[in-house]
C-alpha positions in Angstrom: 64.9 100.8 110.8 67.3 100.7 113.8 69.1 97.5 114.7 68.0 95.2 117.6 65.2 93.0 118.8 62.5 95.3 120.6 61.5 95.6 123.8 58.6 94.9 124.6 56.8 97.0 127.6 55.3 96.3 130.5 57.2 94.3 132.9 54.8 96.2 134.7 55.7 94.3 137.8 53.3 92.0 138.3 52.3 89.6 135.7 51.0 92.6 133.6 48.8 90.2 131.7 46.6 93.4 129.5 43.6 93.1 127.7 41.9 91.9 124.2 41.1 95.5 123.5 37.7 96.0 121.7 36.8 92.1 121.6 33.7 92.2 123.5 32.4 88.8 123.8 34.5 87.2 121.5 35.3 83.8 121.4 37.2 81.5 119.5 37.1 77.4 119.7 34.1 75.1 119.5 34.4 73.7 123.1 32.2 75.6 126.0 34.2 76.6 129.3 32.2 73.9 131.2 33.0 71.3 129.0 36.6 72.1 129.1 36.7 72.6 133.1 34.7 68.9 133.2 36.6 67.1 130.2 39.5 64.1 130.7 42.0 64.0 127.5 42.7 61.7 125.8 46.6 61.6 126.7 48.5 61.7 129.7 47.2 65.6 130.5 44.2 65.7 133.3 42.6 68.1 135.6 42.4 71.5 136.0 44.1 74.7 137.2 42.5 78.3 138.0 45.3 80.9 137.9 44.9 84.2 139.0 46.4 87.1 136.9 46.2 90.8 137.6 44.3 92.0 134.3 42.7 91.2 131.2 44.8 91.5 127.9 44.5 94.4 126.4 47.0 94.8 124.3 45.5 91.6 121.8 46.2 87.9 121.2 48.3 88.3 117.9 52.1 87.1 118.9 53.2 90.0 116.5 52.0 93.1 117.6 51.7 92.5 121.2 53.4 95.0 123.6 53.0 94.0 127.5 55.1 91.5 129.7 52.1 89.8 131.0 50.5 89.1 127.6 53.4 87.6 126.2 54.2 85.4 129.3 50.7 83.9 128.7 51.2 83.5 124.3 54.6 81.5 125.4 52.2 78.8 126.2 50.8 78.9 123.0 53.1 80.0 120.4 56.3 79.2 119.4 59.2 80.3 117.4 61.9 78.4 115.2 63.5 78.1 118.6 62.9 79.0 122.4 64.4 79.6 125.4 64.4 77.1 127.9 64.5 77.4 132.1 68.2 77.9 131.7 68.0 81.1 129.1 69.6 78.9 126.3 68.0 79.0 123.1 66.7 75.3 122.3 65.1 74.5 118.9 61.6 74.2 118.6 59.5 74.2 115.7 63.0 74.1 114.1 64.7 70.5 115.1 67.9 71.6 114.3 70.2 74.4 112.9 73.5 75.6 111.2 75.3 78.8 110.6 77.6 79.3 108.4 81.1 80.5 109.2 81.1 84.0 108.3 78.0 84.4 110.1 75.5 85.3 107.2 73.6 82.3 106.6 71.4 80.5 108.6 69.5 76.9 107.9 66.8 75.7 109.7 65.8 72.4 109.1 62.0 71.8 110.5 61.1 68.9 112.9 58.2 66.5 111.6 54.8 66.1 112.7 54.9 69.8 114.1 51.1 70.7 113.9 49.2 73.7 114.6 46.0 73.6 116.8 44.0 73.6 113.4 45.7 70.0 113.3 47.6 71.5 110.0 50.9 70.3 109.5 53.9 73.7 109.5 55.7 74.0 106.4 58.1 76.1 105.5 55.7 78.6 103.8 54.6 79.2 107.2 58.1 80.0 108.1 58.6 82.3 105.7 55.0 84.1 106.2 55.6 84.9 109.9 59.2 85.9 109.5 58.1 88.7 107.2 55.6 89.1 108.5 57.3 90.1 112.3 60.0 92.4 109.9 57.5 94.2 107.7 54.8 95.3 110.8 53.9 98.9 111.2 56.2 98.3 114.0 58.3 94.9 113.9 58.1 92.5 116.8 61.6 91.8 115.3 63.9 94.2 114.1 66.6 92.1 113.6 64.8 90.9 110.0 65.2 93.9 108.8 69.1 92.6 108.3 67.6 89.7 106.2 68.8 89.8 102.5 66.7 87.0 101.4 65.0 84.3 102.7 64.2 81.0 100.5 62.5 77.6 100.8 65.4 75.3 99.5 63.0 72.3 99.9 59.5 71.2 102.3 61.7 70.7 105.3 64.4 73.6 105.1 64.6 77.4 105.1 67.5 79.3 104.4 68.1 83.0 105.7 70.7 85.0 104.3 72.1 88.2 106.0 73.4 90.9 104.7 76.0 91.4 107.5 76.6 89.0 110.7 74.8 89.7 113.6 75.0 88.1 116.7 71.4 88.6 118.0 70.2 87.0 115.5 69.4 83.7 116.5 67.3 85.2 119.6 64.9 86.8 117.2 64.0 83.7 115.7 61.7 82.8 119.0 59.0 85.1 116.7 55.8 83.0 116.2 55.1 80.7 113.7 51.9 81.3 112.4 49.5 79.6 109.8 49.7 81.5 106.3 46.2 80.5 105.4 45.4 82.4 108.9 44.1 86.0 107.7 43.3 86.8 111.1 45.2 86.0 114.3 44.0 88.6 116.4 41.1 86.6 116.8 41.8 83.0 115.6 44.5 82.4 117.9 46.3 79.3 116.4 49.8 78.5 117.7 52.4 75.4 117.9 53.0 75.3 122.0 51.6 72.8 124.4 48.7 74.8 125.0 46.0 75.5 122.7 43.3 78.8 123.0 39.9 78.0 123.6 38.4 80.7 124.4 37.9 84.9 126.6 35.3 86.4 128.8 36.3 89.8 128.6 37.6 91.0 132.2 36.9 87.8 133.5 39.1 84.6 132.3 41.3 83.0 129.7 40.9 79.4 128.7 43.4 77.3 127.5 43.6 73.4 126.6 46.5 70.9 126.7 47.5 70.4 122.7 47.5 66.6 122.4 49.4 66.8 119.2 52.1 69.1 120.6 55.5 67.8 118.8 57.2 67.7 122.4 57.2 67.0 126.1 53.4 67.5 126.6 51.5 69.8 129.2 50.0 67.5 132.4 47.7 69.3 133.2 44.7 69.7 130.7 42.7 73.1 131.6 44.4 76.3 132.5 42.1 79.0 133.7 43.0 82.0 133.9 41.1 84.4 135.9 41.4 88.2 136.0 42.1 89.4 139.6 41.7 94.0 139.1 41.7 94.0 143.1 44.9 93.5 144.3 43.4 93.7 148.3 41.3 90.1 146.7 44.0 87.8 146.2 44.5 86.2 149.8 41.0 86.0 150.1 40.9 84.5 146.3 43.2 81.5 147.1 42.4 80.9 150.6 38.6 80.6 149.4 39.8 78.0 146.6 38.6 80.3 143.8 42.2 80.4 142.4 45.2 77.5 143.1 48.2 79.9 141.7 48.9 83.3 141.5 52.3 84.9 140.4 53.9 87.5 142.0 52.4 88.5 144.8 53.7 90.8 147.7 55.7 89.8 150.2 53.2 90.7 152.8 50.8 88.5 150.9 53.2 85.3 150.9 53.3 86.1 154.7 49.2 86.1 154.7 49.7 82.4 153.5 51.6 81.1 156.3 50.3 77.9 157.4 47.7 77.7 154.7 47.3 74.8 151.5 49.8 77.1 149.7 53.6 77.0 148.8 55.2 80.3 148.4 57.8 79.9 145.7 60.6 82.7 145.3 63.1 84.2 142.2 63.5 87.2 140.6 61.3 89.5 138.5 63.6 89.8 136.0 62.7 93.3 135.1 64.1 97.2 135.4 61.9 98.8 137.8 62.8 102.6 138.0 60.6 105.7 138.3 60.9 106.7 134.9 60.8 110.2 133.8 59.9 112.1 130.8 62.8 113.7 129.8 60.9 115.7 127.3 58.6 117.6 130.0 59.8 120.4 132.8 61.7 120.2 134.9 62.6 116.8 134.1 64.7 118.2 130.8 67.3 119.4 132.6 69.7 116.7 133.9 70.4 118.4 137.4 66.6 117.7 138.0 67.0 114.4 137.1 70.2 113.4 138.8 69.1 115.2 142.2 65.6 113.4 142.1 68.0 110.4 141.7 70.4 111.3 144.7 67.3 111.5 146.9 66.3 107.8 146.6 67.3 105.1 148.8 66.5 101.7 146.9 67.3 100.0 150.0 64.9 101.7 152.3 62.0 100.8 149.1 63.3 97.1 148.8 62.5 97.5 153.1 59.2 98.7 152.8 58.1 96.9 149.6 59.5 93.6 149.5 60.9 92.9 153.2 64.3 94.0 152.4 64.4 91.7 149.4 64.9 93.0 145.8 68.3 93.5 143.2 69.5 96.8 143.4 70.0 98.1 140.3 71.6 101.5 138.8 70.6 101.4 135.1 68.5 99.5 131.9 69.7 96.3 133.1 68.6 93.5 135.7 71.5 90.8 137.1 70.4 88.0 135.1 71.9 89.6 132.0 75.3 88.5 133.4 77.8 90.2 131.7 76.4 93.2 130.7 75.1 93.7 134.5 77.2 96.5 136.3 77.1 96.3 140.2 79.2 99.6 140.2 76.3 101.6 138.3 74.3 101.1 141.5 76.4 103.6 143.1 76.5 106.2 140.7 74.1 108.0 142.7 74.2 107.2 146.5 72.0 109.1 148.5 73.1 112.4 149.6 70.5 114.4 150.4 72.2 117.8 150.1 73.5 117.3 147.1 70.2 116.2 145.8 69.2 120.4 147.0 72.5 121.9 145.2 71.5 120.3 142.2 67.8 121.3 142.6 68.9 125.3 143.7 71.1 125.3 140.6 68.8 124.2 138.2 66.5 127.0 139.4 64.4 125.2 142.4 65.8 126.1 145.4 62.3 125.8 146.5 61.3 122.6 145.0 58.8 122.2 142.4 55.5 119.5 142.2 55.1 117.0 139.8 52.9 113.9 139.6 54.0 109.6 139.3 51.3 107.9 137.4 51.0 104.4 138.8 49.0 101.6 137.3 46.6 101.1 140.1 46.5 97.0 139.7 50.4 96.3 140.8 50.5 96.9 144.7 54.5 96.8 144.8 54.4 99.8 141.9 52.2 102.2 144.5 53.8 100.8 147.1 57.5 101.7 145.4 55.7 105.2 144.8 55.0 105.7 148.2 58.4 105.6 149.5 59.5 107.7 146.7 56.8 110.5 147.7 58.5 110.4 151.0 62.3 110.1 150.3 61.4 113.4 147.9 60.0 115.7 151.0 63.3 115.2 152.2 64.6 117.4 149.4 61.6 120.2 149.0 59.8 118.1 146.3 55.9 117.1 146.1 55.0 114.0 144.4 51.5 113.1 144.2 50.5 109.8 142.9 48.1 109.1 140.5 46.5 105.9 139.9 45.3 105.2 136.9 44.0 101.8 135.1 46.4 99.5 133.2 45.0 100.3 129.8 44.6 103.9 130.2 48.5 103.9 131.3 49.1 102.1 128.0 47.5 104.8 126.2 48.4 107.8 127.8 51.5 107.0 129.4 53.3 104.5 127.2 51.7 105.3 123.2 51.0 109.3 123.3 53.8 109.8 126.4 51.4 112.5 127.9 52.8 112.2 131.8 55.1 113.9 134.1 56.7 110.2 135.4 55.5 106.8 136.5 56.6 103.9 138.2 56.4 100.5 136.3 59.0 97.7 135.5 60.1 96.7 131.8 61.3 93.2 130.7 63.2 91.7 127.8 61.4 89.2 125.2 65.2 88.1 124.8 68.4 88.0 126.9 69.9 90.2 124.3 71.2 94.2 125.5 69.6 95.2 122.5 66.0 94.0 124.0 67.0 96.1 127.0 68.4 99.0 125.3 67.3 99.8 121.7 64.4 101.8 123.1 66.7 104.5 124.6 67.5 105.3 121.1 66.6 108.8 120.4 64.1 108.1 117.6 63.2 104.6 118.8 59.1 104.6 118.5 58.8 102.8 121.9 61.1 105.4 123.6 58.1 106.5 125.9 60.7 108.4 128.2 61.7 110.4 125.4 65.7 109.9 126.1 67.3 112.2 123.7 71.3 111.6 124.0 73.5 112.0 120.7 76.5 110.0 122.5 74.5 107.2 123.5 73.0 106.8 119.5 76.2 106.6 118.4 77.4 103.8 121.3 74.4 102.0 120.8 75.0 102.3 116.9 78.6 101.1 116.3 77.5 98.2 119.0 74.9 96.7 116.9 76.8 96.5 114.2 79.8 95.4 115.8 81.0 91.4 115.3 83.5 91.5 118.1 81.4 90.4 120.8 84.5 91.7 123.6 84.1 95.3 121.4 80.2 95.3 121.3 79.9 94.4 125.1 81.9 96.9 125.8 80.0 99.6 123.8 76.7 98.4 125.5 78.0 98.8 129.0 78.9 102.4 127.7 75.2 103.0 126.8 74.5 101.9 130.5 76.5 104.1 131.7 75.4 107.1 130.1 71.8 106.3 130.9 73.0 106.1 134.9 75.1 109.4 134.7 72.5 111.2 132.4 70.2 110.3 135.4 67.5 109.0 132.3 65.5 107.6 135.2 65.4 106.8 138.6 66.8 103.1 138.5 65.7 100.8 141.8 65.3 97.4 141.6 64.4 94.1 139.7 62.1 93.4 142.1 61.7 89.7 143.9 59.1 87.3 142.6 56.5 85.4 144.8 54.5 82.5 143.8 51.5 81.2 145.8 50.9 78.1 144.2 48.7 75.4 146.0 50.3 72.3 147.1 47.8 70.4 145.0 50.6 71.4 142.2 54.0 71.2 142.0 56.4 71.6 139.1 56.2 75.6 139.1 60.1 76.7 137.2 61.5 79.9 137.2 62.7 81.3 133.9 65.4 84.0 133.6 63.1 86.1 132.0 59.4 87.0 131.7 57.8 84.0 131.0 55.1 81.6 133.0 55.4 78.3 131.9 52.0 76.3 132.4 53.1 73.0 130.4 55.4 71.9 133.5 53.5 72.0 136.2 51.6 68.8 137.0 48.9 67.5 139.8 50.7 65.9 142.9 49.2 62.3 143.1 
């Protein structure tokens, strides 16, 4: 098992919120939808909020397994690790009131905060703990690679575990925000029972998500008692959605749709994505093995002129597998590894045997408007050079298949976000033999970077080493790199309290009614 705390796909630009897949009707909860959308609690949470996201889940409700952005910005509401991040990117404890680590790194305490409940009303315990820890490492394909370091991990009494490494390792802490789930639950796929301020009640497939403020939540609780979320397919609907009062907040919309809402009942909030949107390519497939390909395709972009036509000229230019908010792993001078130059782009092409050109196709999800609208420009921008692109739209759970699980495409244009502000969440897939490696990045030199980076305990030494890997990915040209992509938030002004997280993550429990 290689090092580092996965990354988990989809920042497909948009909320990427994917689909229960194969759950039908199912349902879980006692309470009805109308009683919820009708009910007062009990405690300080009231009212209701309709939210609009851009598809179903399809990738499942168990915290372990997921895969997609959007799904996992939706179980942060619900689930919660022995710690979290907070609005600031620091990791804060949660179900976990406090912690120590010893000296040399290898051993970590956590001692667990009373009267944490789950939504059954069970108190956690440390059993619990221990469960979901091994039970992240020991998947088919662990949510958290980082266990696999773990040399034992021990109940020393009802209120304390103990973790023991078998070498330091500095991203360790950030892949303790895996789930804590109930042992006694023997299915979580469809008994969805969390910690966080919001509790599951229930799914219409391809139609809505229902979730209720958790009145025994150990913390600062949610004000606002019913979240609904409702699955919006049609991009084209979503002015029409909010302006007819059929949803109060959307996330991420265009920026021609925040201009749609000029003047209307709706606050346009902006920040950043906080995601690596590039036009990937399968390095596996002609003509995209051969790096000349790659790096003239690369040469023939501007992301300036896409940022222009996408997002009004706003956007974070960005020239490898990280987005700015990653601070000090972020390289500004990677963005002009490859500043367009048109000619070059046909030398490169003429040399590699395609003085002509050649045709290929992007597969775009066809839910995320700024994807096909990124694709667009890059259809253009690669006439300039004798190439055809033709796009291909496909649905989000048929890209997850074909695209992303069996790699079975040419390229495609989509986003990817950290779970955790860690380089390894950003960069452990590039490994050659990484099983989410859907580009199929095959570079000796950068395995052994990203290997003696992992491992390293100088932090100085491994960020180093990790900006290394970024560079090889921007001269290997392993994909077209363009933007994190701005953020746009229609949120009625019925609501306030909306906060911006420095990565993929929606945060329901602070926003509030305006009296």
């Amino acid at each position: 098992m290689k090092k580092g705390v996965r990354f988990l796909l989809a920042g497909l630009l948009t909320t990427m919120a994917v689909a229960l897949s194969g759950c039908g009707g199912d349902k879980t909860g006692e309470t009805s939808s109308e009683q919820i959308t009708n009910s007062t609690s009990e405690g300080n949470a009231a009212g209701s909020i309709t939210i609009g996201i851009p598809q179903d889940l399809e990738d499942g409700l168990d915290p372990h397994k997921v895969t997609a952005a959007g799904t996992r910005e939706i179980l942060f509401n619900i689930y919660e690790g022995l710690v979290k991040y907070d609005v600031n990117g620091d990791l804060k404890a949660a179900v976990a009131e406090n912690y120590t680590i010893s000296d040399d790194g290898l051993v970590y305490t956590f001692t667990l905060r009373d009267g944490v409940k789950f939504h059954d009303g069970s108190d956690v315990t440390a059993e619990d703990v221990i469960y979901s820890i091994k039970r992240c490492a020991e998947g088919e394909v662990p949510l958290e690679p980082e266990f696999s370091y773990i040399d034992t991990i021990e109940k020393q009494d009802d209120k304390t575990v103990v973790i023991t490494l078998k070498e330091a390792d500095a991203q360790f802490l950030a892949a303790c925000t895996c789930a804590v789930l109930p042992q006694s639950n023997a299915d979580p796929e469809h008994n969805v029972i969390g910690t966080g301020p919001y509790k599951f009640i229930e799914r219409t497939p391809q139609e809505s998500i229902t979730l209720q403020s958790f009145e025994d939540y150990w913390g600062e609780k949610a004000h606002i008692q019913n979240v609904i979320l409702k699955v919006l397919a049609n991009p084209d609907s979503i002015v029409m959605e909010l302006k007819g009062g059929s949803v109060d907040m959307v996330a991420r919309i265009t920026d021609t749709q925040a201009a749609e809402l000029a003047g209307s009942d709706f606050a346009v909030l902006e920040g950043a994505m906080n995601l690596v949107q590039a036009l990937y390519l399968n390095n596996a497939v002609k003509p995209f093995d051969d790096i000349r390909v790659r790096q003239a395709l690369c040469y023939a972009v501007n992301p300036q002129e896409i940022m222009d036509f996408v997002s009004g000229g706003k956007g974070f230019e960005i020239g490898s597998s990280v987005f700015p908010t990653f601070g000090k792993y972020y390289d500004e001078s990677l963005n002009h590894v490859y500043d367009q130059d048109l000619e070059k782009a046909k030398a490169l092409l003429a040399e590699a045997g395609y003085p002509d050109g050649f045709s290929f196709s992007i597969t775009v999800p066809s839910n995320y408007q700024q994807h096909i609208s990124t694709a667009e420009v890059l259809v253009e921008e690669f006439k300039k050079i004798g190439v055809t692109a033709e796009i291909k739209l496909v649905e989000w759970n048929s890209w997850l298949e074909d695209v992303y699980k069996d790699r079975n495409y040419e390229t495609t244009v989509v986003g990817v976000d950290a779970s955790v502000l860690t380089a390894p969440a950003l960069l452990s897939r590039f490994v050659s033999d990484a099983p989410n490696n859907f580009v199929n990045f095959n570079s000796a030199d950068y395995d052994a970077k990203y290997a003696q980076a992992i491992v390293s305990a100088d932090d100085a030494k491994a960020t180093a080493l990790y900006k290394d890997c970024l560079q090889i990915l921007a001269d290997d040209a392993a994909n077209v790199y363009i933007q994190d992509l701005p953020t746009f938030v229609a949120l009625n002004q019925k609501y306030a309290g909306y906060q911006f997280y420095p990565l993929y993550v929606q945060d329901f429990a602070s926003l509030y009614i305006v009296e």
